[in-house]
FIMINU-38665 format. One record per residue (C-alpha): residue in three letters; z, y, x. Coordinates in Angstrom, 2 decimals. Layout:
# FIMINU-38665
rest = ala	z = Z	y = Y	x = X $
...
***
This chain:
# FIMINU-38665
rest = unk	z = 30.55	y = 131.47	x = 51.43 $
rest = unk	z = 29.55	y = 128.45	x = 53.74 $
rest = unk	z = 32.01	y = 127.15	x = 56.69 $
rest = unk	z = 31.14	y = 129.47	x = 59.50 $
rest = unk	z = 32.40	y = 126.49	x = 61.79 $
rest = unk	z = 29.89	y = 124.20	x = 60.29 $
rest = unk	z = 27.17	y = 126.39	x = 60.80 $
rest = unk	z = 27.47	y = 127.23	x = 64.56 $
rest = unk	z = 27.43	y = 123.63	x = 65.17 $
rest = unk	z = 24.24	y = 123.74	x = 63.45 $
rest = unk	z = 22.96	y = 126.44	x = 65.14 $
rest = unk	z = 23.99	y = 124.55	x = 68.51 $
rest = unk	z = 22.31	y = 121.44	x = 67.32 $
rest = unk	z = 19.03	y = 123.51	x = 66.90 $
rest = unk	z = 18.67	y = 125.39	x = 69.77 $
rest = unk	z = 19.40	y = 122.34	x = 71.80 $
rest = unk	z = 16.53	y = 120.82	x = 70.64 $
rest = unk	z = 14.49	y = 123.43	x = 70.45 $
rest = unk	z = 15.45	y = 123.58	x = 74.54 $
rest = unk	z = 15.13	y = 119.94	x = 75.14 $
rest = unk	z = 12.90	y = 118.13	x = 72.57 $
rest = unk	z = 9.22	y = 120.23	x = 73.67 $
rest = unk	z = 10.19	y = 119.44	x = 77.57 $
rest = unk	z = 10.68	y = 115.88	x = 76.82 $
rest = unk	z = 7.93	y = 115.47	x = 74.58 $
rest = unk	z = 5.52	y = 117.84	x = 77.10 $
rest = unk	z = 6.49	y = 117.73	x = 80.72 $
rest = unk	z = 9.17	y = 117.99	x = 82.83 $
rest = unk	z = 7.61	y = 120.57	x = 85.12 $
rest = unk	z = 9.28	y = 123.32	x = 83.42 $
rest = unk	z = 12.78	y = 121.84	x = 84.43 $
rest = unk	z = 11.38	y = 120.95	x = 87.80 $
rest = unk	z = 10.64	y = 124.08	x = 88.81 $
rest = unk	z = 13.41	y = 126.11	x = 87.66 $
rest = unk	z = 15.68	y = 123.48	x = 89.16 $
rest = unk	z = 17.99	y = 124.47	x = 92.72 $
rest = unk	z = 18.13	y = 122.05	x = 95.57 $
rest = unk	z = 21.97	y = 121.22	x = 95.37 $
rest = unk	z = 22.71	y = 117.62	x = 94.31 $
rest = unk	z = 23.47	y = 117.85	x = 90.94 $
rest = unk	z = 20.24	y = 119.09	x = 90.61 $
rest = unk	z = 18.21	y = 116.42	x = 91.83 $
rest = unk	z = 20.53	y = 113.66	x = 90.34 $
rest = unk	z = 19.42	y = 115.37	x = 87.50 $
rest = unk	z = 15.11	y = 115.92	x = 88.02 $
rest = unk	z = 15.24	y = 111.93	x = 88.64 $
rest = unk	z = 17.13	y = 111.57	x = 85.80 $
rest = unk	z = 13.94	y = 113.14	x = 83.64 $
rest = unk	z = 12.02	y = 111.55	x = 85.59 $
rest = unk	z = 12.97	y = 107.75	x = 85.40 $
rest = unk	z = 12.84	y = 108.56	x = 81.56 $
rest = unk	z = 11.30	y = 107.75	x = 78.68 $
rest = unk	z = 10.55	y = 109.27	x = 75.90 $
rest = unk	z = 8.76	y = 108.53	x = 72.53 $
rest = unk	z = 8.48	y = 110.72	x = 69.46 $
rest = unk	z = 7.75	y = 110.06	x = 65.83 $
rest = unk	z = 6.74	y = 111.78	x = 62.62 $
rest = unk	z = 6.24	y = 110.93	x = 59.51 $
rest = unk	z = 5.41	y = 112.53	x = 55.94 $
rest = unk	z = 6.26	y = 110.92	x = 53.06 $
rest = unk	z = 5.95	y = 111.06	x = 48.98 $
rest = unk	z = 8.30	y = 109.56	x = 46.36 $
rest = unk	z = 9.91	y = 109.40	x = 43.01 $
rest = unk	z = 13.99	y = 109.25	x = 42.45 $
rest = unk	z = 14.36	y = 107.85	x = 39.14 $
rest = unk	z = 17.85	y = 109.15	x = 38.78 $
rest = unk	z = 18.37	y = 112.33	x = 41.03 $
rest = unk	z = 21.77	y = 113.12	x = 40.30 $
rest = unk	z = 22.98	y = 109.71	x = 40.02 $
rest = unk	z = 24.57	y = 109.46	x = 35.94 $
rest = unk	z = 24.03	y = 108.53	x = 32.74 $
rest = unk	z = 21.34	y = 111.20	x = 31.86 $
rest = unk	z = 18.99	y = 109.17	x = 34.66 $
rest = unk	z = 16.92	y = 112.52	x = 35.43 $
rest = unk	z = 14.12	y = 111.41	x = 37.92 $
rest = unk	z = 12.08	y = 113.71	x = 39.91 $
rest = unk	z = 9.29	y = 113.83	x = 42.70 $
rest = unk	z = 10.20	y = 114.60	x = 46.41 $
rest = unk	z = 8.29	y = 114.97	x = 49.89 $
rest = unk	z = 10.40	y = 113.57	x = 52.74 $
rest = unk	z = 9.34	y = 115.01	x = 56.29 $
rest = unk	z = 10.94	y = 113.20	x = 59.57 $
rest = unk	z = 10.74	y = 113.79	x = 63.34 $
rest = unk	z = 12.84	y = 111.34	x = 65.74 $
rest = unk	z = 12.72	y = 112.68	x = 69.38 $
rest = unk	z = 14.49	y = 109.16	x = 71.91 $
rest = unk	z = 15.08	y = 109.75	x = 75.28 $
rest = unk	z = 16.24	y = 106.77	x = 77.20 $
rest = unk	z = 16.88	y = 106.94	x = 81.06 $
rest = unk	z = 18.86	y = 104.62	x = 83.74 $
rest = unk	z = 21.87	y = 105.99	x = 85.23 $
rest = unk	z = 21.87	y = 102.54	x = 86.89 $
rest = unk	z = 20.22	y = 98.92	x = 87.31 $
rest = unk	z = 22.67	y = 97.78	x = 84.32 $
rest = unk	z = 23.09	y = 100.76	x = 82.67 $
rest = unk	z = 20.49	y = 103.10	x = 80.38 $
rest = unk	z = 21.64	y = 106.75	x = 78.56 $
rest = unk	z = 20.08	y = 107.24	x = 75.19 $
rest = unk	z = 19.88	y = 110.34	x = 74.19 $
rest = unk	z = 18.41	y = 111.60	x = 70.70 $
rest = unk	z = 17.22	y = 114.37	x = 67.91 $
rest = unk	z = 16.52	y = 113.54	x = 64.60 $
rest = unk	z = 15.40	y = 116.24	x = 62.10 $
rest = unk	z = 14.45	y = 115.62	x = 57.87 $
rest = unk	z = 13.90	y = 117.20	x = 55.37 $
rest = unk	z = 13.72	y = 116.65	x = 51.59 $
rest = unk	z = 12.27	y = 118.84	x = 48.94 $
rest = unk	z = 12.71	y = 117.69	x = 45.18 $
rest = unk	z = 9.84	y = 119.04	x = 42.87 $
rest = unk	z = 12.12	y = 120.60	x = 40.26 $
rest = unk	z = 15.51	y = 119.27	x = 41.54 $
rest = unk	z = 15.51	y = 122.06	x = 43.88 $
rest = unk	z = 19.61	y = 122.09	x = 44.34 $
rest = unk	z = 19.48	y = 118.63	x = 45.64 $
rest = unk	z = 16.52	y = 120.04	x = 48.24 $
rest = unk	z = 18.47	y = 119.42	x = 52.02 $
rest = unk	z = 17.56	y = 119.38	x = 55.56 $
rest = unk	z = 19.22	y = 117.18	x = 57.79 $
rest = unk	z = 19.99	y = 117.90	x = 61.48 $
rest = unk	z = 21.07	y = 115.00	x = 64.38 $
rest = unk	z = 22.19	y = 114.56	x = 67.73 $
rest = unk	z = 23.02	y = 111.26	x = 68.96 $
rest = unk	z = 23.68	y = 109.87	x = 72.61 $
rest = unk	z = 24.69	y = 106.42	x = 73.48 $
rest = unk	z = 24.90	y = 103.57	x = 76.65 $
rest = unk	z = 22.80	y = 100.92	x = 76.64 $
rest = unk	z = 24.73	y = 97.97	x = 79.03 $
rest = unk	z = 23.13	y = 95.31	x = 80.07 $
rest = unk	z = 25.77	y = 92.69	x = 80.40 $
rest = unk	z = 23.10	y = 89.78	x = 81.86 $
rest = unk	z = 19.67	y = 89.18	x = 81.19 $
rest = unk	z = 19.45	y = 87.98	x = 77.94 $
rest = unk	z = 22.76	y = 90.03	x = 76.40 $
rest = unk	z = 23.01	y = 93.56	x = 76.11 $
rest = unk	z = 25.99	y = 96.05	x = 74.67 $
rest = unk	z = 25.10	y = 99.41	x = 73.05 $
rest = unk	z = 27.77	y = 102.12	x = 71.90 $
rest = unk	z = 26.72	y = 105.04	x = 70.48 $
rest = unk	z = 27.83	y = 108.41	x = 69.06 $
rest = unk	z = 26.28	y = 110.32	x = 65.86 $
rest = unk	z = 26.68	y = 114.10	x = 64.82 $
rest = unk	z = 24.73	y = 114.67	x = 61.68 $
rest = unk	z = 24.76	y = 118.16	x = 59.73 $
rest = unk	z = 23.86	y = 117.81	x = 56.30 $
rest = unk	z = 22.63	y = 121.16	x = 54.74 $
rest = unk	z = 21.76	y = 121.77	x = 50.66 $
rest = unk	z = 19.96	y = 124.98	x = 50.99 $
rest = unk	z = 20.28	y = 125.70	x = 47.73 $
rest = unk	z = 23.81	y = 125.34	x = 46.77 $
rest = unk	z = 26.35	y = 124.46	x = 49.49 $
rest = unk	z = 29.27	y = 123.10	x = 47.71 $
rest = unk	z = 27.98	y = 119.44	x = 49.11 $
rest = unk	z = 27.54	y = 120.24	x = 52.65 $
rest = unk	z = 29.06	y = 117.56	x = 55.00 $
rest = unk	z = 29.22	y = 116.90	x = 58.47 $
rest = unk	z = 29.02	y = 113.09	x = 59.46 $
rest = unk	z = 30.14	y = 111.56	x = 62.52 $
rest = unk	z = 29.17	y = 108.04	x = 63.25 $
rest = unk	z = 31.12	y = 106.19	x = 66.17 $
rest = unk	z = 28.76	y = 102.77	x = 66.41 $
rest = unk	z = 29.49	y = 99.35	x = 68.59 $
rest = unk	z = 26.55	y = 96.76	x = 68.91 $
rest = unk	z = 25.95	y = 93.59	x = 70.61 $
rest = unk	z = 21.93	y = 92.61	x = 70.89 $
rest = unk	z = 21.24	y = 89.20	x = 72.41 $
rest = unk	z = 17.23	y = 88.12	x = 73.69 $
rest = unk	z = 17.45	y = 84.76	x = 71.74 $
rest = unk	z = 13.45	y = 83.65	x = 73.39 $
rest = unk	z = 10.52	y = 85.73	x = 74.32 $
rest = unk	z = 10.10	y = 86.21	x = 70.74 $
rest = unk	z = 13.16	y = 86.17	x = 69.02 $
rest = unk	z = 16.06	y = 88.67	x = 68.94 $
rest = unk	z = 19.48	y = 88.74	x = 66.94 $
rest = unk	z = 22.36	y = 91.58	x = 66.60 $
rest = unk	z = 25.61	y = 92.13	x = 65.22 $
rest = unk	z = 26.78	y = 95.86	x = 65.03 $
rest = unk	z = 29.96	y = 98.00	x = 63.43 $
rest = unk	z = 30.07	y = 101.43	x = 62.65 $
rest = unk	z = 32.39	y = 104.00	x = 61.59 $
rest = unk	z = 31.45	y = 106.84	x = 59.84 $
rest = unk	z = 33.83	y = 109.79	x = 58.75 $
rest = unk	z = 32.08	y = 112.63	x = 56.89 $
rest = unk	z = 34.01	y = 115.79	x = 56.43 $
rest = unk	z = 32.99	y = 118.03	x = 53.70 $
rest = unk	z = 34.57	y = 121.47	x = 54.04 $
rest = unk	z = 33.84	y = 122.91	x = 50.66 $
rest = unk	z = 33.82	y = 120.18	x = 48.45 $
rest = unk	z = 37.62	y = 120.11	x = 46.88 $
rest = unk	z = 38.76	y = 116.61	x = 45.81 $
rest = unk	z = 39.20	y = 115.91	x = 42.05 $
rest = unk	z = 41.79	y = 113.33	x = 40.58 $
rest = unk	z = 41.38	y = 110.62	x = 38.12 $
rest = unk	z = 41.48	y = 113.71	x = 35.33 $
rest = unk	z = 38.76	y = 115.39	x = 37.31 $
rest = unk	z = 40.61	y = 117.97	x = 37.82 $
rest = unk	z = 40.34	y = 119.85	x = 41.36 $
rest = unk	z = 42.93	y = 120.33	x = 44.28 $
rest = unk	z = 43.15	y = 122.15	x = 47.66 $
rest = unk	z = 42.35	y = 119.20	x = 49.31 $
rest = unk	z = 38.92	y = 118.90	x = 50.91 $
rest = unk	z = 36.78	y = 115.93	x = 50.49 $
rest = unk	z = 36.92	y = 113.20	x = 53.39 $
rest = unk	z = 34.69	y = 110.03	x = 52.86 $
rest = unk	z = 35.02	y = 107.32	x = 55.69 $
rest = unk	z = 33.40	y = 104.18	x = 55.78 $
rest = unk	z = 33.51	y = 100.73	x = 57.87 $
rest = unk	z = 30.09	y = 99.24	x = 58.56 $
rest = unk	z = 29.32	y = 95.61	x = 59.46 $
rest = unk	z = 25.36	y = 94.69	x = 60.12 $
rest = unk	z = 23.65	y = 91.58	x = 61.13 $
rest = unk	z = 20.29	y = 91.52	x = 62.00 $
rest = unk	z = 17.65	y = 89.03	x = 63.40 $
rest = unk	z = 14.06	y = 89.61	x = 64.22 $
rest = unk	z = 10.86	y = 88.10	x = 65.51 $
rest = unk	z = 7.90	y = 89.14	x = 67.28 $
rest = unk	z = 3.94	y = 88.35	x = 66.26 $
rest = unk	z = 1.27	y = 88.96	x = 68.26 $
rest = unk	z = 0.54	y = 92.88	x = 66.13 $
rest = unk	z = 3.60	y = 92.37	x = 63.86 $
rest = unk	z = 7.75	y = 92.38	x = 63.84 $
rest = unk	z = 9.70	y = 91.01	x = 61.16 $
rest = unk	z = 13.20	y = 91.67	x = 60.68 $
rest = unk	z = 15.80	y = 90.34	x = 58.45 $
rest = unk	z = 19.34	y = 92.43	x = 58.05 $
rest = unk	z = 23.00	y = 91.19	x = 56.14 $
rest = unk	z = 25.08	y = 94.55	x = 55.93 $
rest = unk	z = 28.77	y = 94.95	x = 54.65 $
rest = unk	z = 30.47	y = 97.97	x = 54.17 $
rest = unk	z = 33.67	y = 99.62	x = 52.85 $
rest = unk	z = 34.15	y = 102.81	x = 51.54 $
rest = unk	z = 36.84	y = 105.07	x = 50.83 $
rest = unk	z = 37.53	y = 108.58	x = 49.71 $
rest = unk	z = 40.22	y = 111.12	x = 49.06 $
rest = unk	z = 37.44	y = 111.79	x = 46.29 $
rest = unk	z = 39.57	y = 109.74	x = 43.45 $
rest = unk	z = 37.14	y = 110.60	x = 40.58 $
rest = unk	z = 34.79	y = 109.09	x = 42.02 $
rest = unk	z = 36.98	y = 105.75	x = 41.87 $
rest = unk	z = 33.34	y = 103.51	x = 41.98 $
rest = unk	z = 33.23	y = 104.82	x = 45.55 $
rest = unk	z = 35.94	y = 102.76	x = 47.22 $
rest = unk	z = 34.56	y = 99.11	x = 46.83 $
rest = unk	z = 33.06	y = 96.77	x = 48.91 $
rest = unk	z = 28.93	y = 96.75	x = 49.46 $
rest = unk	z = 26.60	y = 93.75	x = 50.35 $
rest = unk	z = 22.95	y = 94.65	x = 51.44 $
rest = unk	z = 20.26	y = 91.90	x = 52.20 $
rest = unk	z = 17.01	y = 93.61	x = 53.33 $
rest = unk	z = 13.50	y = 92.82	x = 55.17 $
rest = unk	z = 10.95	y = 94.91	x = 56.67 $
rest = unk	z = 7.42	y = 94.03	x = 58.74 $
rest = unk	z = 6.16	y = 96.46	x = 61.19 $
rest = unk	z = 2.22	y = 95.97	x = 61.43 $
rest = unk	z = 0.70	y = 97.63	x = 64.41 $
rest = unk	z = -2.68	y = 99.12	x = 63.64 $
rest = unk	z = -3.40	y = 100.89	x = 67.72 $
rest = unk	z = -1.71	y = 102.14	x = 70.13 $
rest = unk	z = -0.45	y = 104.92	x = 68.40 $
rest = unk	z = 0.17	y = 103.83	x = 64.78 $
rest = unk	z = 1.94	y = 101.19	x = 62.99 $
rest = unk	z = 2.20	y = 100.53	x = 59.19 $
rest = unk	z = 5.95	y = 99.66	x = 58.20 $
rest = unk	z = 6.63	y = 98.07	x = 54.79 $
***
């Protein structure tokens, strides 16, 4: 049986955006004209209203060449779908709230345990410590559902710290950490003998990113260092506790107003 505790935070995560997400993304009359004329309530209309909001989706194909990451390097077709809902709104001249809902899903062809949805809520501060400097915390509550089997279900929490500088008109650099601690409720950790206790799985990790980035006239280009450390009260999965280095690139092409092509 799955964590019942798990899944009403789920359930919360859900109906919140099903409350929120089509008022941002449609109007705000709705909330307008159910609102009262105290204070509270008006503090809160012009917070709506001073906001911004911008919504993607996207739909995606791919192939995992090893789905179940061993030695028997089983691949396997999937179809990724994603919807990111941001909300960002000033609660003063040097201060912005973030507020966000991410939803994806992933459906293996014949892999169909690995099949998972994943739900998100995340709300941050964006500071704006002078013109050119800027300091961004953020929160992240992600639930991690296997539909099929539910033995890997985790909840991650993601406590994040950033510091983004305006280097010219055209140039941009950050340097970020992150702690994530994901909880796993059902999964019972195995020793070295893989052999099970009553102890559940708990995976934390330290995150440390660089990133710097440039603006064309239709095109952004970023370049990323990222460190990380793992570790788990998972010990038979001893490979899990070293340390990572990740260089990576991307280019974000825009093709209108509307759509961009990201490689």
């Amino acid at each position: 049986m799955k964590n019942t505790h798990k899944h009403k935070i789920a359930l919360l995560i859900m109906l919140t955006a099903l409350v929120f997400v089509p008022n941002f993304c449609i109007a705000d009359e709705g909330v307008s004209r159910a609102a009262s004329s105290s204070g509270d309530t008006k503090d809160f209309k012009n917070f709506i209203e001073r906001g911004k909001l911008s919504c993607v989706a996207s739909l995606s194909e791919g192939y995992d060449n090893n789905t179940h990451l061993n030695s028997k390097r089983i691949g396997d077709a999937f179809t990724q779908l994603f919807f990111k809902a941001n909300f960002t709104s000033p609660l003063s001249e040097k201060r912005d709230a973030i507020l966000e809902y991410e939803l994806l899903s992933l459906v293996y062809a014949s892999e169909s345990n690995l099949d998972l949805i994943r739900n998100g809520l995340h709300y941050g501060w964006d500071n704006k410590l002078n013109k050119n400097l800027n300091f961004l915390t953020g929160y992240y509550l992600d639930i991690i559902d296997y539909v099929n089997q539910g033995e890997d279900d985790f909840v991650d929490n993601r406590f994040e710290l950033k510091l983004k500088q305006k280097v010219s008109q055209k140039l941009f650099q950050s340097l970020g950490y992150e702690f994530s601690f994901k909880d796993y409720n059902q999964r019972k950790t195995r020793a070295a003998a893989a052999t099970y206790n009553e102890k559940t799985r708990e995976d934390k990790r330290h995150t440390m990113e660089y990133e710097i980035g440039r603006y064309f006239t239709k095109d952004l280009l970023r370049l990323n260092y990222q460190y990380y450390y793992n570790t788990s009260t998972e010990h038979f999965l001893k490979y899990y506790n070293y340390d990572s280095f990740e260089l990576g690139a991307s280019l974000t092409h825009i093709l209108n107003k509307k759509t961009f092509a990201y490689f």
